[in-house]
N, C-alpha and C positions, 0 to 999 in steps of 0.2 A: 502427500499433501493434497489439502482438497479446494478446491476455491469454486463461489456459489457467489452470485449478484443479484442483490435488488432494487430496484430505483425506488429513490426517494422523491419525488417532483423530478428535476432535472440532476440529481444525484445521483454516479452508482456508488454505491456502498460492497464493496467487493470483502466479502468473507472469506479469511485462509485461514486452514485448521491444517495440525501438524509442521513438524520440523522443517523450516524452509533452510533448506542446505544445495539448491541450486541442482544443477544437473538437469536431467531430462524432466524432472518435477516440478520446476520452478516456469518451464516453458507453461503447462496450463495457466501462471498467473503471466506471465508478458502476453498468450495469446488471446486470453481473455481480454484485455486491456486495450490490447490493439482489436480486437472486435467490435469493443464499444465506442472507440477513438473513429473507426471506420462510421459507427453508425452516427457518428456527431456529438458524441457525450464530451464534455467540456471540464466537467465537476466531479471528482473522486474521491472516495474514502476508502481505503485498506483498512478492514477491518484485523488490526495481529490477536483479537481474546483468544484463539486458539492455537497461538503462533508458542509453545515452549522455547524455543530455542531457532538461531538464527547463524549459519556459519559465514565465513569471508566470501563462500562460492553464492548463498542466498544474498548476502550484502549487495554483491554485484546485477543480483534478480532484481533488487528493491531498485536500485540505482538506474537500472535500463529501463526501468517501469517508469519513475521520476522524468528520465528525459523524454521517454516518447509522448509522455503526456504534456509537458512542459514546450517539446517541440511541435505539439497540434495546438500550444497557446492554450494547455487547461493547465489545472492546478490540482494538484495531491495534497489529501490530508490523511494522515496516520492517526488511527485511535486503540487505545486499551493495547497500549506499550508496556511489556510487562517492566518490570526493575531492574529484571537481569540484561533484555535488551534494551532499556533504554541506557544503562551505560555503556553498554559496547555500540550504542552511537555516541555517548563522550567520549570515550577512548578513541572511536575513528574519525569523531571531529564532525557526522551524520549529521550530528543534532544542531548544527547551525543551518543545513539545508532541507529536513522533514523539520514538515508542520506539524507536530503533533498534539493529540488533545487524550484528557481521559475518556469520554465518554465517545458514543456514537453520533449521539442527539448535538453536545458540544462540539464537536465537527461539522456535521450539515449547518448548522446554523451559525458557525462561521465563514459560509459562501454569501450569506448575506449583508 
């Protein structure tokens, strides 16, 4: 799994590519996150268009990502959710707590 950040204004838009199945892989996306949390970023976007598949251990990835963000008072938004995983957030009942949108652009510019 690979995960790459750009800021958009005050946005990062944090890009994962490949299988997010948790483990020791999943740690580049929490220490990313906590990197940018450190440096004061507020506003985030996970970008999943690269994300195939998502297991219960990356579930738990996405979820510790949501709180530490949530706990430095920012907000997370989810874009380009494929189909497969956006219903294995209906099934885990996720998708009442991720924001999610299709696009990338349709995210950033719901911090506004």
């Amino acid at each position: 799994m690979k995960v790459k950040t750009e800021m958009e204004g005050d946005v990062a838009v944090v890009h994962v590519s490949g299988k997010l199945m948790g483990g020791p892989e999943s740690e580049n996306l929490r220490n990313e996150i906590k990197r940018l949390i450190d440096e004061g970023t507020k506003k985030f976007v996970v970008n999943l268009h690269g994300v195939p598949w998502i297991n219960s251990t990356g579930l738990g990835a996405l979820m510790s990502v949501y709180t530490s963000v949530q706990r430095s008072e920012g907000s997370l938004k989810l874009c380009h959710v494929s189909d497969r995983i956006q219903s294995l957030f209906m099934i885990t009942k996720l998708l009442t707590i991720f924001d999610t949108h299709t696009s990338e652009k349709e995210a950033i510019e719901a911090f506004k």
